[in-house]
C-alpha positions as CSV (number, residue, x, y, z in Angstrom):
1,X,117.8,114.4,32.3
2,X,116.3,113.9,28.9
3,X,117.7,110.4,27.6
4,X,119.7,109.3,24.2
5,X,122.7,111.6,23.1
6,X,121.7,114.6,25.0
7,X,121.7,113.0,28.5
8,X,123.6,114.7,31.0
9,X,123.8,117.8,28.9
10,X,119.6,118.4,29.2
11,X,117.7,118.7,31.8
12,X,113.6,118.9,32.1
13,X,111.8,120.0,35.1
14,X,107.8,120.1,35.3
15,X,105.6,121.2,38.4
16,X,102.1,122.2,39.6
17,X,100.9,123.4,42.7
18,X,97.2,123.4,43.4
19,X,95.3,125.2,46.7
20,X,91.7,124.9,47.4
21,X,89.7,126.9,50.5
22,X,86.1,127.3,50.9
23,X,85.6,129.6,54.2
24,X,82.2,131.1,55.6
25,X,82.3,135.0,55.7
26,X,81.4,136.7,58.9
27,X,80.2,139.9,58.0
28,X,78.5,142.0,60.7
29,X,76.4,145.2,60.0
30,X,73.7,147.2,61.1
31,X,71.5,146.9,58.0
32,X,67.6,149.5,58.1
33,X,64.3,148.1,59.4
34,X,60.9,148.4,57.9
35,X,60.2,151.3,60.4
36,X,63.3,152.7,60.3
37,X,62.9,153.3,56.4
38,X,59.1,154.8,57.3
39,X,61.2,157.6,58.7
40,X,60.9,156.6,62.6
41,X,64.2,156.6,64.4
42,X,63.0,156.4,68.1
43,X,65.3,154.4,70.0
44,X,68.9,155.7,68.4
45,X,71.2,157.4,70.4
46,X,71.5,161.8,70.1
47,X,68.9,164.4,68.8
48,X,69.1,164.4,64.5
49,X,68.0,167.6,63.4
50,X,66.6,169.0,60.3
51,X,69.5,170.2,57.9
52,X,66.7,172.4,55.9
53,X,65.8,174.4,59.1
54,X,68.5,173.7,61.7
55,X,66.0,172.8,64.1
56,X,65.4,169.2,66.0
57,X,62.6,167.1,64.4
58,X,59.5,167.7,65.8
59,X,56.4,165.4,67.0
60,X,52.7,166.2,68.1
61,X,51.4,165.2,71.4
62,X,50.3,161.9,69.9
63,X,54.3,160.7,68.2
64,X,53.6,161.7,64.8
65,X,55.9,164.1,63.1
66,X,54.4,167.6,62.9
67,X,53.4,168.6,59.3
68,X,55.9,170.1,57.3
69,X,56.1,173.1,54.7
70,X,59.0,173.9,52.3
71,X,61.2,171.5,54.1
72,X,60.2,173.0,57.6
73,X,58.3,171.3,60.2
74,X,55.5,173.2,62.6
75,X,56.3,173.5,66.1
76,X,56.3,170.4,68.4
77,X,58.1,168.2,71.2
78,X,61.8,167.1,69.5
79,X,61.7,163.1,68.6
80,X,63.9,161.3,65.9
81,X,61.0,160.9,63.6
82,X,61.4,162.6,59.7
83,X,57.8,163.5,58.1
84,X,57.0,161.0,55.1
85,X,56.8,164.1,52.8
86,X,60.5,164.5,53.6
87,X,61.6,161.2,53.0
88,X,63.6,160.1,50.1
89,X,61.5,157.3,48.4
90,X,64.5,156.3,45.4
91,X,66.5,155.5,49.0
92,X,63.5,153.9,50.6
93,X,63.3,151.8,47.2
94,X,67.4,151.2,46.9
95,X,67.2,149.7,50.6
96,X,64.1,147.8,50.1
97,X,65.3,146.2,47.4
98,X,69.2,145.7,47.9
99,X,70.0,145.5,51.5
100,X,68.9,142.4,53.2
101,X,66.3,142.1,56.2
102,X,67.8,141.7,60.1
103,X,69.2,138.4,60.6
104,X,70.3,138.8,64.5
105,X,69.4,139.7,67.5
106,X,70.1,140.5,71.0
107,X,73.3,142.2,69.6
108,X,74.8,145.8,68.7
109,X,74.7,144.1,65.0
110,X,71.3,143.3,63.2
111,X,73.0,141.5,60.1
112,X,75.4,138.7,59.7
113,X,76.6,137.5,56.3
114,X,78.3,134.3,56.2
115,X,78.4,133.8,52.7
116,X,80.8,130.9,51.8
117,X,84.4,132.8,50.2
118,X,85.5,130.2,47.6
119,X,89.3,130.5,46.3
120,X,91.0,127.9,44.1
121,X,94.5,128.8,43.2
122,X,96.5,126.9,40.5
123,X,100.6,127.2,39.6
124,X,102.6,125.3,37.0
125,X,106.2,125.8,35.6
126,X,108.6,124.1,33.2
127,X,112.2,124.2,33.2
128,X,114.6,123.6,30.3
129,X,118.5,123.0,30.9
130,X,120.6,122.7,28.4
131,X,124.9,122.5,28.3
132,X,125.9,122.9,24.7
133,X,129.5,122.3,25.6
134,X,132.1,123.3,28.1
135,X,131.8,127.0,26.9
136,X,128.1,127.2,26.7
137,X,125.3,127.0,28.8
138,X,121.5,128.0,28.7
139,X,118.2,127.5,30.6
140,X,114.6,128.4,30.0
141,X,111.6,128.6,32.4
142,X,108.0,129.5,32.0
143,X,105.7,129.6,35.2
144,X,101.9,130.6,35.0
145,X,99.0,131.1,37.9
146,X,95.4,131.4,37.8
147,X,93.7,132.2,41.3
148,X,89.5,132.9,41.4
149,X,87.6,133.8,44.2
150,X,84.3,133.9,45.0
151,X,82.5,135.4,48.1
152,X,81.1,137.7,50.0
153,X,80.8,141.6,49.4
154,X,80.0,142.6,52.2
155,X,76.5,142.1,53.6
156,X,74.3,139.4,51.9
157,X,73.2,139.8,48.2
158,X,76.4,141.5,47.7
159,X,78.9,139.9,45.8
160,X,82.2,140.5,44.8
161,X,84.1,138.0,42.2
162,X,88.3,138.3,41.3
163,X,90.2,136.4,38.9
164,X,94.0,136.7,39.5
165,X,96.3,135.5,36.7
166,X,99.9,135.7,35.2
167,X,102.7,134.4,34.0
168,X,106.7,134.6,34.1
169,X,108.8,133.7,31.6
170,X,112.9,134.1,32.2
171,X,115.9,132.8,29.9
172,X,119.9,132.9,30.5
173,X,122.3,132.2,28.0
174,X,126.2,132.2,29.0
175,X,129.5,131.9,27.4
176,X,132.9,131.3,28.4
177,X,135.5,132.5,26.4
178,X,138.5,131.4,28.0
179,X,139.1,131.2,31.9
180,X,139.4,134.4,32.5
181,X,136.9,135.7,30.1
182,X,133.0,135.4,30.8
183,X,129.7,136.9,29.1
184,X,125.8,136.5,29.9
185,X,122.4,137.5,28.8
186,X,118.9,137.2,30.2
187,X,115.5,137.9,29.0
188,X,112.7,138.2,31.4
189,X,108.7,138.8,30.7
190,X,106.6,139.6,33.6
191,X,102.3,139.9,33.1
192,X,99.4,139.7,35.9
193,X,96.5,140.7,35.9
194,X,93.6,140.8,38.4
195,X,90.2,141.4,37.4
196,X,87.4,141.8,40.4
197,X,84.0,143.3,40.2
198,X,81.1,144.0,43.1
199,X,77.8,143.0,41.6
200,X,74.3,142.7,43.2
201,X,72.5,139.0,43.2
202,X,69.0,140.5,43.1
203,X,69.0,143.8,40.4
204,X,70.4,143.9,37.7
205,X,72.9,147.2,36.7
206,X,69.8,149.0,35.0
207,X,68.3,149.1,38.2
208,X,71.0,152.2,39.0
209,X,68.9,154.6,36.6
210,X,65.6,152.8,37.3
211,X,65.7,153.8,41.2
212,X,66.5,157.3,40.2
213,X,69.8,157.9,39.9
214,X,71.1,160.0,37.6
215,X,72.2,158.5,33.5
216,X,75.5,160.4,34.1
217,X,76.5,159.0,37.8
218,X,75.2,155.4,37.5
219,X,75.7,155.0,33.8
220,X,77.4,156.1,30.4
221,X,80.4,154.7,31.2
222,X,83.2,153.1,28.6
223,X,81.6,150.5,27.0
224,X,77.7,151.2,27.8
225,X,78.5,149.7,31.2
226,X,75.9,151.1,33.7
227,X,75.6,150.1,37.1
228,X,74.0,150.2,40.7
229,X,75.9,152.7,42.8
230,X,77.6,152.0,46.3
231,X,75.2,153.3,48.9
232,X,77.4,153.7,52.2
233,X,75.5,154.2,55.4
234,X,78.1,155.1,57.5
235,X,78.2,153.0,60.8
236,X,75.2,151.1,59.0
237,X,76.1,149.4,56.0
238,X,78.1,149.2,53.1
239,X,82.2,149.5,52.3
240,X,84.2,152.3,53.9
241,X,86.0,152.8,51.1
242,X,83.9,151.8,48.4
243,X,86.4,153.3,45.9
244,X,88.9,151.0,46.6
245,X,89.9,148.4,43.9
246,X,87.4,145.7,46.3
247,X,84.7,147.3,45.7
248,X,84.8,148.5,42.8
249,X,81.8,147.5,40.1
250,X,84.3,147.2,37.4
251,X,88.3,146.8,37.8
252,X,89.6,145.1,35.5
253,X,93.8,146.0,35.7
254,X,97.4,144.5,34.2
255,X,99.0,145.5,37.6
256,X,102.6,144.2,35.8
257,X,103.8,144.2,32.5
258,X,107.3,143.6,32.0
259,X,109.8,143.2,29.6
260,X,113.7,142.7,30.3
261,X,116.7,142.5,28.9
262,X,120.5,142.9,29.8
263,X,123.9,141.0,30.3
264,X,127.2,141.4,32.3
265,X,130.6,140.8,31.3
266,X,133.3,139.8,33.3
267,X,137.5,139.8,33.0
268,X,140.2,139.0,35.3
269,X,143.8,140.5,34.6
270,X,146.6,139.8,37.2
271,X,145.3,140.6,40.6
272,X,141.9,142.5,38.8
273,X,138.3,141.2,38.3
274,X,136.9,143.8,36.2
275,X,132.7,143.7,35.4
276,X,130.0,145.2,34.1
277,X,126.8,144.9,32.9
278,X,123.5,146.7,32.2
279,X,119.5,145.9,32.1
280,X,116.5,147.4,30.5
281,X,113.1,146.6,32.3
282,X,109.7,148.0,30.9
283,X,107.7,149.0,33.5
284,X,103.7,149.9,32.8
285,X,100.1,149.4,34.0
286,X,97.2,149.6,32.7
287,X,93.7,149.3,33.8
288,X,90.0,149.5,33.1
289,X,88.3,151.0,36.5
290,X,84.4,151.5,36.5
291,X,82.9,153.0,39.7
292,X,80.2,155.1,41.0
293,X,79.5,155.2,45.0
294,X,78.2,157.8,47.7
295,X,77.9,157.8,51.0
296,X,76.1,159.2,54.2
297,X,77.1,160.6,57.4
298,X,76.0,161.6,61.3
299,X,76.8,165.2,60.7
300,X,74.8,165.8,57.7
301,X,71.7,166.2,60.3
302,X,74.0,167.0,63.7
303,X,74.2,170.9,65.0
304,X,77.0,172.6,64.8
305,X,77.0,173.5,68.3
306,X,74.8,170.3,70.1
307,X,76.3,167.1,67.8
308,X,74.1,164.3,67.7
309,X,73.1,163.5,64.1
310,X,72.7,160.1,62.4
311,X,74.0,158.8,59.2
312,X,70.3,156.8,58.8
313,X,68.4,159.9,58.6
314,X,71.1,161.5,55.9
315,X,70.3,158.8,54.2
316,X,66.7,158.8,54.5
317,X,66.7,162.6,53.9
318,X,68.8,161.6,50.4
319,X,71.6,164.4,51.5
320,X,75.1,162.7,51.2
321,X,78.5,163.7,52.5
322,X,80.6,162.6,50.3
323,X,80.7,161.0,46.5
324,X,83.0,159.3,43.2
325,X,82.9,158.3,39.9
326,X,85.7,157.2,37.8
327,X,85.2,155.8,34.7
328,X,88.6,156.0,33.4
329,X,90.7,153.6,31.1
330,X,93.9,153.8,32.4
331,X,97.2,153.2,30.7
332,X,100.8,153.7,30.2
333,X,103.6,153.8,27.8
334,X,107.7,154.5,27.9
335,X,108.4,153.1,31.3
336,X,111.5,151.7,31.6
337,X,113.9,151.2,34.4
338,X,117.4,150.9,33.3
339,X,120.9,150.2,35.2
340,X,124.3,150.2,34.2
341,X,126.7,149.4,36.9
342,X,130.6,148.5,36.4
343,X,133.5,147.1,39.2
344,X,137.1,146.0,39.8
345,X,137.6,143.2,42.7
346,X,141.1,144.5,42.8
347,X,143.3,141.7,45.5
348,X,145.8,144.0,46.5
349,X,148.0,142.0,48.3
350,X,147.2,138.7,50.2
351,X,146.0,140.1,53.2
352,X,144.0,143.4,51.6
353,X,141.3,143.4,48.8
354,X,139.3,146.3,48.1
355,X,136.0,146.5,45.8
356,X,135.8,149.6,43.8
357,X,132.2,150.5,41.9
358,X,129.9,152.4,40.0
359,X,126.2,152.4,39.4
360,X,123.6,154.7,37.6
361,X,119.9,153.8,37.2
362,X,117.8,156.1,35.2
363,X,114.1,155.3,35.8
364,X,111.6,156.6,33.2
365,X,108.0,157.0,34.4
366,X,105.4,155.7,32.6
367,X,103.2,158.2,30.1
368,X,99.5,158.5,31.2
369,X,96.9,157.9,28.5
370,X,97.3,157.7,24.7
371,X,95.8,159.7,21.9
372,X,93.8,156.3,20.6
373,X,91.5,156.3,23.8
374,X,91.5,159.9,24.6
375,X,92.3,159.6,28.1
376,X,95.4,161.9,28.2
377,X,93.2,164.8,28.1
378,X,93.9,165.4,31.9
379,X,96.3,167.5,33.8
380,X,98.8,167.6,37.1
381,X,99.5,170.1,39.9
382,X,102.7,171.6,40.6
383,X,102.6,173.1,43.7
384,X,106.1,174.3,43.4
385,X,104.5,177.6,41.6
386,X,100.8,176.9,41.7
387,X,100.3,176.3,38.2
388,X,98.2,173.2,36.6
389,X,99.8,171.2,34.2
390,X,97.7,170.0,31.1
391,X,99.4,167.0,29.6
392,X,97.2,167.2,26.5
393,X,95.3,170.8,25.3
394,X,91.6,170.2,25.2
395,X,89.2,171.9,22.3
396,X,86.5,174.3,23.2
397,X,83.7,173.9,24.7
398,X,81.9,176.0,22.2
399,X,83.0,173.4,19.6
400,X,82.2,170.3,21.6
401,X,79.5,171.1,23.9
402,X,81.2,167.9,26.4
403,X,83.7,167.4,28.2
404,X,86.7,167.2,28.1
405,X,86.9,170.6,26.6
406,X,88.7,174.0,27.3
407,X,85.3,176.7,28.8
408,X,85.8,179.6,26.3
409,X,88.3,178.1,24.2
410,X,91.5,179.8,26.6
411,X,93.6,178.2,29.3
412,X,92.0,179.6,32.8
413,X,94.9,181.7,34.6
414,X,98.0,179.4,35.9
415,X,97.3,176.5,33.8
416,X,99.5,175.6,31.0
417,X,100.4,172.8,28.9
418,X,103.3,170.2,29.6
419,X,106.5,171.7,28.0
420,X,107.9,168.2,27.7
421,X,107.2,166.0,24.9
422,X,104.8,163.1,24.3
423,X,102.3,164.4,26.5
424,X,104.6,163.5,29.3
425,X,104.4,165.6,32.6
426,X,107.2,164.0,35.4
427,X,110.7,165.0,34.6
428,X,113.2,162.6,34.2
429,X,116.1,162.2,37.5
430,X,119.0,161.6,36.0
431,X,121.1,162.4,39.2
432,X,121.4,158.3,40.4
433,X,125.0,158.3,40.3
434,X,125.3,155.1,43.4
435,X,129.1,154.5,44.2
436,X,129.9,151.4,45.9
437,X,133.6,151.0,47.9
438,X,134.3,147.8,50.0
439,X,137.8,147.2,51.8
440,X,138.7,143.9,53.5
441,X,142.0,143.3,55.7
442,X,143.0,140.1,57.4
443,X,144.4,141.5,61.0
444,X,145.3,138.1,61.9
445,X,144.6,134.6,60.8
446,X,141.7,134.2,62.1
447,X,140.3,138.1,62.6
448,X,139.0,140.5,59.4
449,X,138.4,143.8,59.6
450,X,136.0,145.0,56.8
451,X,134.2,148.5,55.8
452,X,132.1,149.9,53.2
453,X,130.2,152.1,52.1
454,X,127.6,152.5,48.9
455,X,124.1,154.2,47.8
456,X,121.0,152.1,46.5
457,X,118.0,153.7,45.2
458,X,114.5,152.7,45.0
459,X,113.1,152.6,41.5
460,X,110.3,150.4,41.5
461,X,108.4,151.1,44.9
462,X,105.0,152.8,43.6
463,X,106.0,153.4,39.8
464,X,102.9,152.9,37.9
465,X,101.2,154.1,40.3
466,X,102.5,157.3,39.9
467,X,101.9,157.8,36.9
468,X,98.1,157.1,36.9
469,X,97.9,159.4,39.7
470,X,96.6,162.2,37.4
471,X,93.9,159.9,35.8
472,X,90.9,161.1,35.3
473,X,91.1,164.7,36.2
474,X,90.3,168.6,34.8
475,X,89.1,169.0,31.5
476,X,88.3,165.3,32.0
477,X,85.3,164.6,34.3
478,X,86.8,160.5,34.0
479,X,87.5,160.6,37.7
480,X,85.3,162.6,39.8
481,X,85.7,162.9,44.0
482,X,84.2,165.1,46.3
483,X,83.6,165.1,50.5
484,X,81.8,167.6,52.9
485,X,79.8,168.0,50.4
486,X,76.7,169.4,52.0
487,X,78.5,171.8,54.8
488,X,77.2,171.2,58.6
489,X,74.7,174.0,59.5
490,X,73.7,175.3,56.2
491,X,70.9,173.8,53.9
492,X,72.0,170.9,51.6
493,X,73.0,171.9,47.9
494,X,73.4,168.3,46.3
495,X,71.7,165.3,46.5
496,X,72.2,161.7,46.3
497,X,71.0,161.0,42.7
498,X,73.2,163.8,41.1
499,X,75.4,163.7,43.7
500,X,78.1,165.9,41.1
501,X,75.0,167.7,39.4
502,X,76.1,166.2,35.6
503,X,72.2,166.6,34.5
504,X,70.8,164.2,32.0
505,X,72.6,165.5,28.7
506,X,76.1,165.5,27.5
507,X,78.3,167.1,30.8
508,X,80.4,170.0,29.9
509,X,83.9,170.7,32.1
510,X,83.9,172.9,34.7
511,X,85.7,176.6,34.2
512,X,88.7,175.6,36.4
513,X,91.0,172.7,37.6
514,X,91.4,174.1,41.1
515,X,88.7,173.1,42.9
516,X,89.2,169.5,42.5
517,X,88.8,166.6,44.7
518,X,91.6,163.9,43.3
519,X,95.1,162.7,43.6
520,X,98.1,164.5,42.0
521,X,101.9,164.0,42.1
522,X,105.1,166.2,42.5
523,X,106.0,166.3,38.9
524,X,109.7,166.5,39.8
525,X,109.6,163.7,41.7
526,X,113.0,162.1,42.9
527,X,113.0,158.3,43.3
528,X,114.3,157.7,47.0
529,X,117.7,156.2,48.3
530,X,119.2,155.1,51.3
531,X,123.0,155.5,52.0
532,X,124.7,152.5,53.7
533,X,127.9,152.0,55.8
């Protein structure tokens, strides 16, 4: 209690929680020797074979790779060997000077990083009580967080660094008109954010472009960011999933950012307790995502028919399997989740009460992108009919010469604009009508038999990210994805340092949306509920 007049009507509350942990990572991989990058894979298991001719590689009598000619070795005894003149040198270079030497032996694993993970985590609140009089009553609270950490990426001289912050601020104010009369309000505000990044402690971004990479994979991204791309030797080294928000270069993202208001209302007359109420919650996202990565795989020099194959020699050969880029700014506006809800506690007599109620939420999904950063120029599929949704019309191609443009200036065949307003492409459910009945009976003294039944929807599970889904996509080239993208048994098309084939100059969309490689959402997507008994 505060002293002096106010005592026992205020009340002040102050904490802080602090949480320190330094822990040594134990990351194991397999990460390339010195001979293995000279092309010479002796010693792995299963044939690899030459995705240029279909044929195993080929030695002399004396070990050495037989001499090769458009990408197609003489004759020979099979080995796991790859000529030098078929050897990707901006690889050879990108793992000489980025992955780290063998650290271990006498095990499956040649690598161990035990960089030291670092995490300090701190949490304060405040508290405000305050009684006005016997009809009035309010409190206030603000808590905030701040949570760094520091540690490994992966394998050593990767790094990955994330800063998690927020705060929560929540008020109630409440009045009692008489005693059988009661109102209250409450504000809430809701904001984190979490921003991580992947970063290399021995080349600097430029070195992306400077090992060969194309300007329009590893850089020209928002900002003039550029960066070193995620090389993932499957079974070898580097992420699985080095789209994810971990391992991304640059993910910066407000995961929460809500407002809230509302109030209920209650009223007893004779043997009723009538309320009601209703609350307004914003509900957006938004995010700044940077990320370029490929990655390597077994099959990309198996055969079709034999197997063997190893994601080393891909690599070496420079012929990936799969690849993504997003450089998208993501956010979101006109989310809101809203409830109204009213009841009667109606005592019907002294051994029966029954509850009697209604609820409808209405949850609006979040708009993607905003005509100020150009990002709504994207589109969604409906696979109900087949057609492609544009959320924003793009100009021509002939007018821009970049993308995001329309090829020709006309819509391709199935792919229209949204007919709703605002850009906006999900349709609104307005069907979450949620009755609620409850009936109690006392059989005996001591005994009470009680039933009832009511529906509750989800509207929050997976909100905002719905509506991103679409980000990035067709006219957009913001969020690229592709995978098997040289086929098995036919001779590699794309390569690792133009991995989408965007060129050097300004890149120009594609003629059609449908042979993307992305995430979409049902457009007429129905939040889900659960009825109970």
């Amino acid at each position: 209690p505060i002293p002096g007049e106010q005592q026992k009507k205020t009340f002040f509350f102050l904490s802080y929680e602090g949480f320190r942990n330094h822990t040594a990572a134990s990351n194991q991989y397999i990460t390339p020797t010195t001979t293995q990058l000279g092309g010479d894979l002796t010693g792995i298991a299963g044939q690899i074979y030459n995705p240029y001719s279909g044929q195993a590689f080929m030695c002399d009598p004396s070990g050495n790779p037989t001499a090769e000619v458009n990408k197609t070795q003489q004759p020979g005894t099979p080995c796991n060997k790859i000529p030098s003149t078929m050897i990707d040198q901006n690889m050879v270079n990108y793992a000489t000077k980025l992955f780290p030497a063998p650290n271990v032996v006498g095990s499956s694993f040649n690598g161990l990083d035990t960089t030291k993970n670092i995490t300090r985590q701190d949490e304060g609140g405040v508290r405000l009580d305050h009684q006005f009089s016997q009809h009035d009553y309010v409190w206030a609270r603000y808590t905030s967080f701040r949570q760094p950490v520091s540690g490994s990426g992966g394998f050593i001289g990767l790094l990955h660094e994330q800063v998690t912050n927020g705060y929560n601020i929540g008020a109630n104010y409440t009045h009692l008109f008489s005693g059988s009369t009661l109102a209250e309000f409450h504000f809430g505000r809701n904001s984190v954010n979490i921003n991580q990044g992947s970063h290399f402690a021995n080349a600097a971004p430029s070195f992306g472009t400077e090992v060969g990479f194309s300007p329009n994979f590893a850089g020209n991204f928002r900002n003039g960011v550029v960066m070193i791309p995620d090389v993932v030797i499957q079974g070898y080294i580097g992420n699985p999933n080095p789209s994810a928000h971990g391992a991304a270069q640059v993910d910066n993202t407000h995961v929460s950012d809500i407002w809230e208001y509302g109030g209920d209302f209650t009223k007893t007359i004779g043997r009723h307790t009538f309320k009601a109420g209703a609350n307004f919650a914003s509900n957006n996202a938004n995010a700044l995502y940077l990320n370029s990565n490929v990655q390597f795989a077994a099959a990309n020099t198996s055969d079709p028919v034999l197997g063997g194959g190893n994601a080393l020699a891909s690599f070496l050969l420079g012929i990936p399997t799969s690849a993504g880029r997003r450089n998208v700014i993501e956010t979101e506006h006109g989310g809101w989740v809203d409830g109204f809800y009213g009841m009667d506690q109606w005592k019907v007599t002294s051994k029966l009460s029954v509850n009697l109620g209604l609820r409808y939420d209405l949850t609006l999904i979040g708009i993607y992108g905003d005509n100020k950063n150009a990002n709504n120029f994207v589109g969604d599929m409906n696979f109900r009919d087949g057609t492609y949704i544009l959320a924003r019309n793009a100009p021509s191609c002939a007018q821009t010469n970049a993308a995001p443009c329309i090829p020709g200036g006309t819509l391709p065949a199935h792919v229209i604009v949204t007919p709703l307003g605002g850009t906006a492409i999900y349709h609104t459910d307005k069907s979450n009508i949620q009755p609620r009945i409850g009936v109690a009976y006392q059989l005996f003294p001591n005994t009470v038999l009680r039933a009832g039944y009511g529906r509750f929807y989800d509207n929050w599970a997976a909100i905002t990210q719905t509506a991103q889904n679409y980000e990035g996509t067709w006219p957009s080239l913001d969020q690229l994805g592709a995978s098997n993208m040289n086929a098995v048994g036919a001779a590699p098309t794309r390569t690792v340092e133009d991995p989408f084939a965007l060129g050097t100059g300004s890149p120009v969309t594609g003629p059609t949306p449908f042979n993307q490689s992305t995430w979409f959402a049902d457009p007429y997507l129905k939040r889900p509920y659960a009825p109970t008994t």
